[in-house]
Backbone bond lengths (Angstrom), bond angles and torsions (degrees), N, CA, C in turn:
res aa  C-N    CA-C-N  psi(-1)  N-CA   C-N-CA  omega(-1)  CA-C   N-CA-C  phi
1 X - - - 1.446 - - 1.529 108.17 -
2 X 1.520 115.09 134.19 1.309 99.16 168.83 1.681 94.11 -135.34
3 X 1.590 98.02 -146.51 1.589 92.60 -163.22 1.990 95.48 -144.76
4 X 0.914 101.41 12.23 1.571 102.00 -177.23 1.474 113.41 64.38
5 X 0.910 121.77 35.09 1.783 112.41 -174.54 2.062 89.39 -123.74
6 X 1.103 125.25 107.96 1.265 155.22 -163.18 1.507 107.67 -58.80
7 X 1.293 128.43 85.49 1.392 111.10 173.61 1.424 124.98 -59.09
8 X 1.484 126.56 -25.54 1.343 106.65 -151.03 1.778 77.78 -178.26
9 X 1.449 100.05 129.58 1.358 118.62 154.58 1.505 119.36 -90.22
10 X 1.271 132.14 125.09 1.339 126.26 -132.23 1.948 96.99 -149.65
11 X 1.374 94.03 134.33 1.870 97.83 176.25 1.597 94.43 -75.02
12 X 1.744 102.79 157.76 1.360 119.68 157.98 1.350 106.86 -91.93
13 X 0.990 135.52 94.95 1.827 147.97 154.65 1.673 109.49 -27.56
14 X 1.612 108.62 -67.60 1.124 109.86 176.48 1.445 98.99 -160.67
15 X 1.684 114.70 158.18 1.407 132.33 164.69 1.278 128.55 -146.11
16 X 1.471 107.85 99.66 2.003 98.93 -177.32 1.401 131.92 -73.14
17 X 1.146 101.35 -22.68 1.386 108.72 -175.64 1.493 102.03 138.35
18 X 1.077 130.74 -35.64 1.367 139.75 168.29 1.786 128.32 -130.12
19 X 1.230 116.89 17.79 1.490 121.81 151.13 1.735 98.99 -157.04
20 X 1.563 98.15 125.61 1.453 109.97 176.96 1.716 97.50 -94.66
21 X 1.340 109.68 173.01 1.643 122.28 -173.75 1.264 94.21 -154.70
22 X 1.673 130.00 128.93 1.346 133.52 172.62 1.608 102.12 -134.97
23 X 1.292 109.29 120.04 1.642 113.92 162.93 1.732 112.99 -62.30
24 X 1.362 94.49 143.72 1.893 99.74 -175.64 1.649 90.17 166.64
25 X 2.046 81.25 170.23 1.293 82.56 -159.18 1.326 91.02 -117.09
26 X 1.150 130.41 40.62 1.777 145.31 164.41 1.034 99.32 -62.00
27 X 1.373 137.62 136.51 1.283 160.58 -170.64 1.786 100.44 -102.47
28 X 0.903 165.47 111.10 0.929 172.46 -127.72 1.757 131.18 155.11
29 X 1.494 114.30 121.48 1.225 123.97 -172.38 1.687 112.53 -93.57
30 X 1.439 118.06 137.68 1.598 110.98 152.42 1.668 126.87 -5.55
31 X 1.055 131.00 99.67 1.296 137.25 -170.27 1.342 120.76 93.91
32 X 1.108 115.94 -9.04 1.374 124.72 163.76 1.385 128.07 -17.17
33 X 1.366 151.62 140.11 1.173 126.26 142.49 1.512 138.80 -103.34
34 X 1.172 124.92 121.55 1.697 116.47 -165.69 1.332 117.02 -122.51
35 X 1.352 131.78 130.72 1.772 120.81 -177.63 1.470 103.00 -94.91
36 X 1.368 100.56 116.44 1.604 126.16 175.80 1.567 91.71 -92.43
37 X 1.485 109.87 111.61 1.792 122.79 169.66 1.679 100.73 37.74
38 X 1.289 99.05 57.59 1.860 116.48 171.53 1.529 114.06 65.48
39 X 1.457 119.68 -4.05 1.384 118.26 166.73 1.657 120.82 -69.52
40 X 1.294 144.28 109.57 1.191 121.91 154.91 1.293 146.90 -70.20
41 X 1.569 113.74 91.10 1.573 137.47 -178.84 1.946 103.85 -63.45
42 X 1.308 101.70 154.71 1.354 122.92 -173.72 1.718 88.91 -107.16
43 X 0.964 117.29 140.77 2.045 117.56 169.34 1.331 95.11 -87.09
44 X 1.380 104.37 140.23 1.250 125.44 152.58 1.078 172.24 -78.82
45 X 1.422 80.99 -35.83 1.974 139.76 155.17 1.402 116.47 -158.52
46 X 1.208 104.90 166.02 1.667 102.25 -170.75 2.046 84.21 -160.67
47 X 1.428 84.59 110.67 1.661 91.07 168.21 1.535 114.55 173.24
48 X 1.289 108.35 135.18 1.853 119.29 174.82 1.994 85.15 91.93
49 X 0.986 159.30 43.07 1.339 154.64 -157.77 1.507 115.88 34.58
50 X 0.811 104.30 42.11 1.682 104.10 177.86 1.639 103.94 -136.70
51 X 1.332 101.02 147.95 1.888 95.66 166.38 1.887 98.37 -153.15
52 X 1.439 100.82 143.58 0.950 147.80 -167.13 1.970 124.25 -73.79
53 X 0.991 136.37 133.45 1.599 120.43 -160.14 1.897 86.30 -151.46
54 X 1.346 110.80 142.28 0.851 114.87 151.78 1.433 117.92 -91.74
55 X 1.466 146.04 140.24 1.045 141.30 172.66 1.414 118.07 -121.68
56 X 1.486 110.56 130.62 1.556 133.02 -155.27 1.771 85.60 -80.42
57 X 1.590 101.29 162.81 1.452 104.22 179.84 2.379 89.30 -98.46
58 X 1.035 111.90 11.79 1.744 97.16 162.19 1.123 101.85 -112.64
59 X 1.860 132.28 21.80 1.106 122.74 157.64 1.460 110.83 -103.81
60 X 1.536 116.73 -10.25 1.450 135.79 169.60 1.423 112.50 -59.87
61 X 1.556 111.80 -48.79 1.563 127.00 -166.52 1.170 101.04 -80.93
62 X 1.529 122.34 -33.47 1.838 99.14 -174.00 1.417 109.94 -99.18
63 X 1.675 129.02 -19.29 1.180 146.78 177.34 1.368 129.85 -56.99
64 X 1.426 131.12 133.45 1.337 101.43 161.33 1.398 109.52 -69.45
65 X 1.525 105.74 -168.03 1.653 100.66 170.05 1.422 102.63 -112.08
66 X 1.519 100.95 152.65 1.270 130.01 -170.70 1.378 112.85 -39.61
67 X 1.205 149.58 138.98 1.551 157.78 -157.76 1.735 92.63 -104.44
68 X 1.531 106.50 -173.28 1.923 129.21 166.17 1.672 79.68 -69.89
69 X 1.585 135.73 -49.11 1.729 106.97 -139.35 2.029 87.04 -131.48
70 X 0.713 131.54 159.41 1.335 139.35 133.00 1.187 140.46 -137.91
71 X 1.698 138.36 179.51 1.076 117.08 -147.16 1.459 93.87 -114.13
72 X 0.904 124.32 131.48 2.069 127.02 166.61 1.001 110.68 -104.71
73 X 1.598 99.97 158.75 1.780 121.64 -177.03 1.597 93.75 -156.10
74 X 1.037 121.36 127.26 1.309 138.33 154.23 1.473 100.88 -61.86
75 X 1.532 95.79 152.91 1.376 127.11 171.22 1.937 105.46 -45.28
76 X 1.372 116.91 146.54 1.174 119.19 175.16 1.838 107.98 -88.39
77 X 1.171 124.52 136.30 1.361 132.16 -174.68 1.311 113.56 -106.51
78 X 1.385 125.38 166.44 1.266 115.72 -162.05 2.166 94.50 -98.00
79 X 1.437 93.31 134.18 1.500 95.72 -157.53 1.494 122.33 118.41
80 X 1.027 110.78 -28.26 1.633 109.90 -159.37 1.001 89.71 -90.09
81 X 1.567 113.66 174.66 2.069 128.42 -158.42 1.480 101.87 -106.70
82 X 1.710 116.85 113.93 1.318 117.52 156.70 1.678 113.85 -33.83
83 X 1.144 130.88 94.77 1.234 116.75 154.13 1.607 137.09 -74.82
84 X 1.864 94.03 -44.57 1.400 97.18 -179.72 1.281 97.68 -103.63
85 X 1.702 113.63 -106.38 1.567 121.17 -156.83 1.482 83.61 -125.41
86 X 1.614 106.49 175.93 1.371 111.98 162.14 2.385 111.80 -84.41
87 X 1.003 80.51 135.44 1.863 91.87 -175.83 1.464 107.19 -127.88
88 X 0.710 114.66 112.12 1.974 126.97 150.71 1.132 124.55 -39.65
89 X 1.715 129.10 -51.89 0.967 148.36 -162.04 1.485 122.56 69.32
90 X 1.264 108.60 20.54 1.313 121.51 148.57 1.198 146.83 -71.98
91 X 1.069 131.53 86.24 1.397 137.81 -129.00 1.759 98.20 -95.62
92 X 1.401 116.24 118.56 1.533 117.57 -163.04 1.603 92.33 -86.19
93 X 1.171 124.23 -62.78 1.727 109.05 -171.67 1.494 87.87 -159.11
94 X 1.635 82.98 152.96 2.071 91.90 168.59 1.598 110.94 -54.16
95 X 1.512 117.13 -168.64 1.008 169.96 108.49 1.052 155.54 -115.68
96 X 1.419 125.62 157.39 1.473 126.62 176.62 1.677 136.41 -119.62
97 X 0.805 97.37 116.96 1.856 106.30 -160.34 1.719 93.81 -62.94
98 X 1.670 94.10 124.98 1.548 105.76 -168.17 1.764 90.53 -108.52
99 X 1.343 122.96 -4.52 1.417 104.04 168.59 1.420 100.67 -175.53
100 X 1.714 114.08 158.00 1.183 123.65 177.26 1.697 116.20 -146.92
101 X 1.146 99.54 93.26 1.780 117.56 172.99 1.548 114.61 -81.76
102 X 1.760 97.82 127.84 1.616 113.56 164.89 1.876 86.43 -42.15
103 X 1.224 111.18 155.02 1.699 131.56 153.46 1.261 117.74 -152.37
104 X 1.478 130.17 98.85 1.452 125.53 -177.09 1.390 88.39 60.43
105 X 1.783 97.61 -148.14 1.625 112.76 -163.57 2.021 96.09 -82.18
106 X 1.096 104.27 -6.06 1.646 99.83 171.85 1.529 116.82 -124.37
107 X 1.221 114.47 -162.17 1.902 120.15 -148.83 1.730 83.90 -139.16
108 X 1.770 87.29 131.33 1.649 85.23 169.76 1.842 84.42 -101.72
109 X 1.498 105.06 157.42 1.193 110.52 -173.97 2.054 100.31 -131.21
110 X 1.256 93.63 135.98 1.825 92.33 -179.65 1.277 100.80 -117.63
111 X 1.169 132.73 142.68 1.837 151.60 -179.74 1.270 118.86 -141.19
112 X 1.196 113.89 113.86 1.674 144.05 158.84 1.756 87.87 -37.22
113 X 1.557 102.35 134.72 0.947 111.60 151.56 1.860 122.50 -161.38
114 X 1.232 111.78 164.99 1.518 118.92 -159.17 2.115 96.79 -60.40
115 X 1.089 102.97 162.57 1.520 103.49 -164.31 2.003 106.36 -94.01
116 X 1.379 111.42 6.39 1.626 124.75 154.37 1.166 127.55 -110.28
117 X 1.440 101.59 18.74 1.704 108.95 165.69 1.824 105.42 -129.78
118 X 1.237 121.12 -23.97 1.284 127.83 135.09 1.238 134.19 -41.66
119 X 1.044 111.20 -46.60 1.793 99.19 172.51 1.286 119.25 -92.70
120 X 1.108 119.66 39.09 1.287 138.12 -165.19 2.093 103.72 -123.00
121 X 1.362 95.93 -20.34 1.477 97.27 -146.88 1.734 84.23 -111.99
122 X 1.401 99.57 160.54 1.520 127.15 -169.56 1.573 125.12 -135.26
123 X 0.995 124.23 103.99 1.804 115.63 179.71 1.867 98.31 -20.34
124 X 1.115 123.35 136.69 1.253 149.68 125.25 2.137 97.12 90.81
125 X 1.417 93.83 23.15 1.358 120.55 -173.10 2.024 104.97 -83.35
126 X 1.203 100.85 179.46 1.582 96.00 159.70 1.303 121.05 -114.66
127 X 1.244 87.86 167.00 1.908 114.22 179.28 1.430 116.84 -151.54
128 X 1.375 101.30 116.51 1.508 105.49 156.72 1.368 131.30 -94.22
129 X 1.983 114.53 113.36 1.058 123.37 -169.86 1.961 101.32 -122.45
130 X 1.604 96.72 123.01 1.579 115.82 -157.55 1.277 106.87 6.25
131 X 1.581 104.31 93.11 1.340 129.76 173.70 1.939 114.12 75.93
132 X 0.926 106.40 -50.05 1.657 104.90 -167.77 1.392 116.24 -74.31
133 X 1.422 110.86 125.06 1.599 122.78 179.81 1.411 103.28 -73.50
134 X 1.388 102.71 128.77 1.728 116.45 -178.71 1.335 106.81 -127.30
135 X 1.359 136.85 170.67 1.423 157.92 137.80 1.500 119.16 -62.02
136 X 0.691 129.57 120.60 1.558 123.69 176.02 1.805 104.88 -73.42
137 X 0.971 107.47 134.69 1.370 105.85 -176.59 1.924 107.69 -112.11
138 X 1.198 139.93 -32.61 1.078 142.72 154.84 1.692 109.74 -131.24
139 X 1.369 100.23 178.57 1.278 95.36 -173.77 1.744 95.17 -162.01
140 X 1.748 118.51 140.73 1.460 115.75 168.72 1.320 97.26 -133.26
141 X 1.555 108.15 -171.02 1.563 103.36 -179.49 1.199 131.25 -66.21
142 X 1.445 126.68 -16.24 1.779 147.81 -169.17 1.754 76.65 -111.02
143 X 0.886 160.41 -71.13 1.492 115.75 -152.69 1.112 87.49 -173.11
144 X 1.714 129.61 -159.23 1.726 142.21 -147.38 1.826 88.05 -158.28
145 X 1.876 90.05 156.90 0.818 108.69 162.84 1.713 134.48 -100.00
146 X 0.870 157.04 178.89 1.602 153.54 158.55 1.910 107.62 -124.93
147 X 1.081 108.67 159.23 1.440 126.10 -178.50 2.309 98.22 -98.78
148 X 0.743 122.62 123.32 1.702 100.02 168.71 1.732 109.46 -109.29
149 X 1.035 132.96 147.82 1.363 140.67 -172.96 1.721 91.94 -107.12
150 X 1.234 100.94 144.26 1.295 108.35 170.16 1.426 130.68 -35.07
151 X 1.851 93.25 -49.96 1.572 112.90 -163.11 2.144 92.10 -59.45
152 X 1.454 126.36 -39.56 1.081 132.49 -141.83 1.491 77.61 -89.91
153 X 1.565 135.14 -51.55 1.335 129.16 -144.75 2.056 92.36 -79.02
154 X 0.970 113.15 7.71 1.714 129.23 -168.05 1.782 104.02 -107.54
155 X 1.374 93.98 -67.67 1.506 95.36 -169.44 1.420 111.34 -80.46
156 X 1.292 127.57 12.74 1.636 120.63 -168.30 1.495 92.52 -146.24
157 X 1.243 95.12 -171.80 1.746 116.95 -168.16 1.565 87.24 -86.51
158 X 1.294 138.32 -19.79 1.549 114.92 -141.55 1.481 88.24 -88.73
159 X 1.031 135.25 -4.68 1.267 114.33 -173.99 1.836 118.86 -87.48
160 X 1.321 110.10 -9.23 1.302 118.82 159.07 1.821 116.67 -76.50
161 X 1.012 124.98 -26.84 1.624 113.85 168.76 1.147 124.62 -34.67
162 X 1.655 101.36 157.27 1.095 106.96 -171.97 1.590 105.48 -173.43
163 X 1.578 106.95 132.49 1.602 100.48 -173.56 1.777 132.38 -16.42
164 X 1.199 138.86 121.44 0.819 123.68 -179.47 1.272 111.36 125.81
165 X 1.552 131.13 -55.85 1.291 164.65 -133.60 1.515 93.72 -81.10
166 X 1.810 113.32 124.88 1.313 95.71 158.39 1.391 128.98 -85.97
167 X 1.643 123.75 -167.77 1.393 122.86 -172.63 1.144 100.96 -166.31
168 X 1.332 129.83 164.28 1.614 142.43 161.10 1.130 124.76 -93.22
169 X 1.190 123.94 153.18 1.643 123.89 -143.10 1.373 111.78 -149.91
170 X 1.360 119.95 113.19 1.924 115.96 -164.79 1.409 80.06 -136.52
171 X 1.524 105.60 123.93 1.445 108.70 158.50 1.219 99.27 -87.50
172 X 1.713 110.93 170.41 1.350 121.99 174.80 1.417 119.41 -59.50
173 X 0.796 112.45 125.61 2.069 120.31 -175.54 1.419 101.65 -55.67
174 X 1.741 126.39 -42.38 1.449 116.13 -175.98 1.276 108.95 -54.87
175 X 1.418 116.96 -49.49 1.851 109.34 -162.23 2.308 96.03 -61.01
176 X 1.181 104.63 -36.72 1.648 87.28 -163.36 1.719 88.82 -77.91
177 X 1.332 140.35 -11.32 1.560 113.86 172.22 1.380 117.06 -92.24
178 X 1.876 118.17 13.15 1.049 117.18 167.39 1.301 103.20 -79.91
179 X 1.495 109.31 -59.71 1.463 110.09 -158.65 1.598 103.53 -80.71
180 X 1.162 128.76 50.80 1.435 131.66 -165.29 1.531 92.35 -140.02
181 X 1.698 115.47 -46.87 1.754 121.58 -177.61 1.429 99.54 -106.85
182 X 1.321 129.92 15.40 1.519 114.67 149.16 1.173 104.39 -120.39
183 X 1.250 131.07 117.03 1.166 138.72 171.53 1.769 114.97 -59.35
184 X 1.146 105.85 155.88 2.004 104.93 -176.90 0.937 93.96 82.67
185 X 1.482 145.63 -36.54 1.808 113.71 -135.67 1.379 103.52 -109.19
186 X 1.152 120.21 142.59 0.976 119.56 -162.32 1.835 113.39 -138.00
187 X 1.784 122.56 109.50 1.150 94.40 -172.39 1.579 111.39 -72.29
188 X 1.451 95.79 -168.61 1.565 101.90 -155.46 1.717 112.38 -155.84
């Protein structure tokens, strides 16, 4: 479980296709769990500041692929401070950022997204986009917008986007265990 609040913007060292390596200064043991750009990876190794992930090929199919930097979050512990939302790190399907506007000292950003991760989403609701817990700030039928604050467009990847660009995409887990224990309902 984590919570989307970004520990550490982190280099990609190396990635073959089936074990990624990210430098950082996450403290992390064998079995660990950590969300690399909202995916939750298992460690593999952890040594010299770097740690190690095997990556499944159904984390290939729903994922983008791994960038030069991504954003990590260690596992949430029992004790530690809700910051954002609750996240899985199950990443339901990409997206693609269809625009990015100066706003004040931050960028409202709008993203295309698939129409079962959309109906999931709510004006002023959450979204997890590769790793970082956001607010939804508008929303149409192809996808939602977000507000970005400086501090976020600083400490995370999002502040490099740019039309086009894919991303990972976790709707909030409450809306799919509503419509999962009420039968019929269906968002929309």
């Amino acid at each position: 479980m984590f919570t989307g609040i970004v520990s550490e913007r982190a280099r990609v060292a190396s990635f073959d296709g089936g074990r990624l390596v990210v430098e950082t200064g996450i403290e992390a043991e064998i079995g660990d769990s950590v969300a690399v750009d909202g995916v939750c990876l298992t460690v593999t190794d952890a040594q010299d500041g770097q740690l190690a992930f095997d990556v499944m090929v159904e984390t290939l199919r729903r994922a983008k692929p791994f960038g030069k930097e991504v954003n990590l979050e260690a596992a949430l512990r029992a004790g530690d401070p809700l910051g954002g939302h609750y996240v899985q790190g199950h990443v339901d399907a990409t997206g693609t950022v269809r625009s990015v506007e100066s706003e004040g000292a931050g960028k409202l950003v709008w993203f295309e997204a698939p129409e079962d991760v959309v109906r999931y989403l709510v004006e002023k609701g959450s979204i997890t986009v590769d790793g970082v817990s956001l607010t939804i700030a508008a929303l149409d039928d192809q996808g939602f917008a977000v507000a970005l604050v400086q501090h976020t467009l600083e400490a995370t990847t999002l502040g490099g986007l740019t039309a086009g660009d894919a991303v990972n995409l976790e709707a909030d887990v409450l809306a799919k265990y509503v419509e999962r224990l009420l039968p019929g309902l269906r968002f929309s």
